[in-house]
N, C-alpha and C positions, 0 to 999 in steps of 0.2 A: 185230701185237700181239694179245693173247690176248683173249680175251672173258669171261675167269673171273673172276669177281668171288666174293670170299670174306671173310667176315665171321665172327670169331670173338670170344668173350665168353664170361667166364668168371661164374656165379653160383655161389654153394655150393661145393662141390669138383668141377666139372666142368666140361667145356668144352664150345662148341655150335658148329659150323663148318656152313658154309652155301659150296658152291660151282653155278655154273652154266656147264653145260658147253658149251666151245667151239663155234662151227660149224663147226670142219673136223676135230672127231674123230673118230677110226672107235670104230665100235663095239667094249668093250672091257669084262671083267669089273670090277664095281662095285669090288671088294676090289683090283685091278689100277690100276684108274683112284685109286682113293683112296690107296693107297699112294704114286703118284709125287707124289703133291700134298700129302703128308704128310709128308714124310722122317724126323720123329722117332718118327713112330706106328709099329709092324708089322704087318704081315699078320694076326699072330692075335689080333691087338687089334680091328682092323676087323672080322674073322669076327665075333669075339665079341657086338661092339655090331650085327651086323646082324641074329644069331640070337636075341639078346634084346630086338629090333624098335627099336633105336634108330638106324637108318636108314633115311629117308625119302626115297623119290624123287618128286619131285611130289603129296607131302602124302600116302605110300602108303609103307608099311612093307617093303620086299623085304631078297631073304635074298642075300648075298654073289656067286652067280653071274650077278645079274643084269645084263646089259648094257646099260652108259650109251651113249646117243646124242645128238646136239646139242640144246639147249637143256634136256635134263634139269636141274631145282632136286633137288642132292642135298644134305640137311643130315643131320649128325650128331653125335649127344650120346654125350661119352667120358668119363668119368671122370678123376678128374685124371692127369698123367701123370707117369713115374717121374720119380725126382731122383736126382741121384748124390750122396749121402752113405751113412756107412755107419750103419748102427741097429744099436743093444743088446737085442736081448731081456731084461727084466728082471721078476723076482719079484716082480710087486707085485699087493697085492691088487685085484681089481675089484669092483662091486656089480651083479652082473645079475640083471637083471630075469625075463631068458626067451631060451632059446637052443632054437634047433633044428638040421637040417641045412644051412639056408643065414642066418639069421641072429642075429642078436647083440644083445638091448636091452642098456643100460647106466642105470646110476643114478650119473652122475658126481655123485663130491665136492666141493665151493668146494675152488678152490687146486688142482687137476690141471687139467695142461695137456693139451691134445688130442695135439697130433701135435708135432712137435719143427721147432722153428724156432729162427732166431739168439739166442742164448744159453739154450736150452731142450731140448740137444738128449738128454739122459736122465731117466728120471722123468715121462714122458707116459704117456697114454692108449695111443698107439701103442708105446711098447716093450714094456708091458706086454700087450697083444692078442698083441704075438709073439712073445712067452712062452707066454704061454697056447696060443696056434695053432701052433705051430712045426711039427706035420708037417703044418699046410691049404699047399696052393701059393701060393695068393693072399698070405700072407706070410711067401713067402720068395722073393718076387719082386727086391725091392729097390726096392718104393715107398717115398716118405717118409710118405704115409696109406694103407697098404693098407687095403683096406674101407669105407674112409669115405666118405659120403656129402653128410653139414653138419656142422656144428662149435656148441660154443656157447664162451665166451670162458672163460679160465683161473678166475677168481672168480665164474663163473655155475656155479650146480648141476644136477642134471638129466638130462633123457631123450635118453639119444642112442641111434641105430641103426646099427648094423656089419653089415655084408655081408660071408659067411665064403667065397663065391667068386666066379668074374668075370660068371656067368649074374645072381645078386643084385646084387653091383652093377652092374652096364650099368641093369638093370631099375627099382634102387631111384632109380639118378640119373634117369633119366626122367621117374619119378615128384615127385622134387623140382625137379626143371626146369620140367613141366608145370606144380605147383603143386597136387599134388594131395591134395600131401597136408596137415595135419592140427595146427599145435605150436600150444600156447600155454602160457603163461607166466606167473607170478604177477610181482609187483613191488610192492617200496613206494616209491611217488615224495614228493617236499616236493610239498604245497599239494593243492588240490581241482581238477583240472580242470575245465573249463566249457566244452563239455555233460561231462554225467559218463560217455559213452557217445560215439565217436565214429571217429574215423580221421586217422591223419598221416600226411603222404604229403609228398614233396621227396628230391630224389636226394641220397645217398648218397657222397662219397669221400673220398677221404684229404683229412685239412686240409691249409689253404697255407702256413703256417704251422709244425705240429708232424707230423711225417708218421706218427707211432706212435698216432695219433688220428683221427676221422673226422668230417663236416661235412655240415651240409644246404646243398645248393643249388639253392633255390627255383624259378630260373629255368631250370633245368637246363642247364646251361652243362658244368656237369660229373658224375662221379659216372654211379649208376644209378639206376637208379626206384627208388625205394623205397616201400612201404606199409605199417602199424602200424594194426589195429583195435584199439581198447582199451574196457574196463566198469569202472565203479567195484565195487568188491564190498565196502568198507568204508571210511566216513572217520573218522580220527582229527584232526579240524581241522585240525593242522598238515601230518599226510602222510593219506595211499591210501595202501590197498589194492588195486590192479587187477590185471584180468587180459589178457593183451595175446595176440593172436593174429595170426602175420605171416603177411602174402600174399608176400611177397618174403625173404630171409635175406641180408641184409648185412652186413659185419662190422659191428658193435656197432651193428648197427639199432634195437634198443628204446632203448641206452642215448643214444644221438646224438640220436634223435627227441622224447626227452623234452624233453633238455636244447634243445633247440629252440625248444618251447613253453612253454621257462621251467618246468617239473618233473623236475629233473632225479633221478635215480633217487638212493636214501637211502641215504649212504656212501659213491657211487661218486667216485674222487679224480680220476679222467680229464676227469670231465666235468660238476663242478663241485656236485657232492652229498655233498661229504665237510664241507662251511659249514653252518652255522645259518643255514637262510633262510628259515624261515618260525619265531612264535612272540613267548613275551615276552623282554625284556632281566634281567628275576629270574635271582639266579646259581644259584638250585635249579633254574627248567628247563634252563640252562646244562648243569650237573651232569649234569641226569637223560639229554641228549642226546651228553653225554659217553661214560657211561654205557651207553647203546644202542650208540655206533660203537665199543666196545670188545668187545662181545656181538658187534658186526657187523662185523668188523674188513673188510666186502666191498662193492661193491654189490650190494642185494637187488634180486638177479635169480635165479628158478630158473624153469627147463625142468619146465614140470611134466606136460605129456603130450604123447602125440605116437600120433597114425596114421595108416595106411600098407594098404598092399593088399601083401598078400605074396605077394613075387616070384615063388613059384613053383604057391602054391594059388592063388592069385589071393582070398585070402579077406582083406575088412578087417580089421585088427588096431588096437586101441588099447591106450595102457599109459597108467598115472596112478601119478603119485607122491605121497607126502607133499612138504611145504615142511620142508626142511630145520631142525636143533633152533638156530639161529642165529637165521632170520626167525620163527621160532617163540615164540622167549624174547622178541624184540624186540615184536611184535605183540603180546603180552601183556602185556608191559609197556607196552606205550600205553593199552592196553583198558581197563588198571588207572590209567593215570597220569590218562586220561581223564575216567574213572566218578568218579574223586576230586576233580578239578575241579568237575565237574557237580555233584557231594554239595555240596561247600564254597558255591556258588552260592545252592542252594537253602534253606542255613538262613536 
């Protein structure tokens, strides 16, 4: 019986495999040995991820001809991998930010889906990149996310990062694995948290219940780790203003976490922010919050920056965005609805 113990987990869009090798193996090229213990990966997939240092033998970076011997720990982080469906390159506009030779910011709109999944599969992010990319190789590979690195959800807006070959991403995933890098987030949630500055933390996974949705679980029984720092940056009594910065990238991490702590993000229908739950029973605030989720028809979530050490200058990069003219209108309109209460008070 083998002695290889392998442990694989997927965060973001990539994968992290951990094996330890036998004691009765011969010595064998690193790209050799990982291939039969791979069977869906290939050889130049491996190369790839060793030359852009995402193979580690004994906590040390080597380059594909290195020879494994026993008890070697060799872990490696891949990018996700292909799927067999077929993708439509399509004409659709995108908002970028800043493009160079190896990569791609993006200024997703609310309401664009990232990459194509059951019932989603034209009208993404990704068909439109291979459109746009159609002579880069990276897509016309026949991945279901070429380039991609993390995602943010279909109704969140914001900054994402594309890697336009496989040197970038091998690279860029690393860096998102490490955790090195950089997002953070605006939000309007109901209510004031308390402290107004602080961190949520409880694993992460699919509910037991509704499997299109995701659940803390405190005791970690299930799920991933999860982390969420967050600041108050405005109250309007009944919601925040915050801004949330993730150690971790779950699906629907901010919006889960919230609704956890009983703040569940403003409009969000998933996860229980599309109610009046905080405020008075008058059918004018009624109205006026009617009003905002019709301005907001989302949950207020945007991606509002994000940095990174570029793949291949090795030079930090940050991007910032505006907040979207949706949590824009909405925000003012509190600011206003607010200052009018306070007026009406004081006479």
């Amino acid at each position: 019986m083998s002695e290889e113990e392998i442990l694989s987990e997927q965060q973001e869009l990539f994968e992290h495999f951990r094996f330890v090798v036998d004691g009765g193996q011969s010595m064998l090229r690193l790209d050799k040995y990982l291939t039969t213990r791979m069977e869906k990966t290939s050889r130049t997939r491996i190369q790839n991820a060793a030359n852009a240092g995402n193979i580690l033998v004994n906590n040390s970076s080597v380059k594909p001809n290195y020879r494994v011997k026993p008890g070697d720990v060799v872990q490696i982080v891949l990018p996700d991998p292909p799927r067999e469906i077929e993708l439509i390159p399509e004409n659709i506009p995108i908002n970028i930010v800043y493009e160079d030779d190896d990569v791609l910011v993006v200024n997703k709109e609310p309401g664009m889906v990232v990459h194509p999944a059951y019932g989603n599969y034209t009208g993404t992010l990704v068909n439109a990149l291979m459109y746009h990319f159609r002579d880069l190789p990276l897509f016309s590979t026949g991945e279901l996310r070429p380039g991609l690195v993390h995602r943010i959800d279909k109704n969140t807006s914001g900054i994402l990062v594309i890697a336009k070959n496989e040197l970038a991403l091998n690279r860029l995933s690393r860096q998102f694995y490490e955790r090195t890098t950089d997002r953070r987030y605006q939000a309007l949630v109901w209510g004031i948290p308390d402290p107004p500055a602080g961190t949520i933390t409880g694993h992460v996974g699919r509910n037991i219940r509704d499997r299109k949705i995701m659940q803390v679980f405190e005791d970690g029984s299930e799920g991933k780790p999860a982390v969420t720092h967050y600041k108050l940056l405005e109250s309007f009594s009944y919601i925040s203003l915050l801004e949330c910065k993730l150690e971790t990238g779950r699906t629907h991490q901010i919006r889960v976490h919230f609704s956890h702590i009983k703040h569940p993000l403003f409009n969000d229908e998933e996860y229980g922010g599309d109610r009046i739950l905080k405020g008075t029973t008058f059918s004018k605030y009624q109205q006026f919050i009617r009003n905002c989720f019709s301005i907001l028809p989302r949950q207020a979530l945007h991606a509002k920056s994000l940095a990174f050490d570029h793949p291949v200058t090795r030079k930090r990069m940050s991007f910032d965005s505006e907040l979207p003219d949706d949590m824009k209108q909405v925000i003012e309109k509190w600011r206003t609805y607010i200052s009018g209460r306070e007026n009406e008070m004081s006479i």
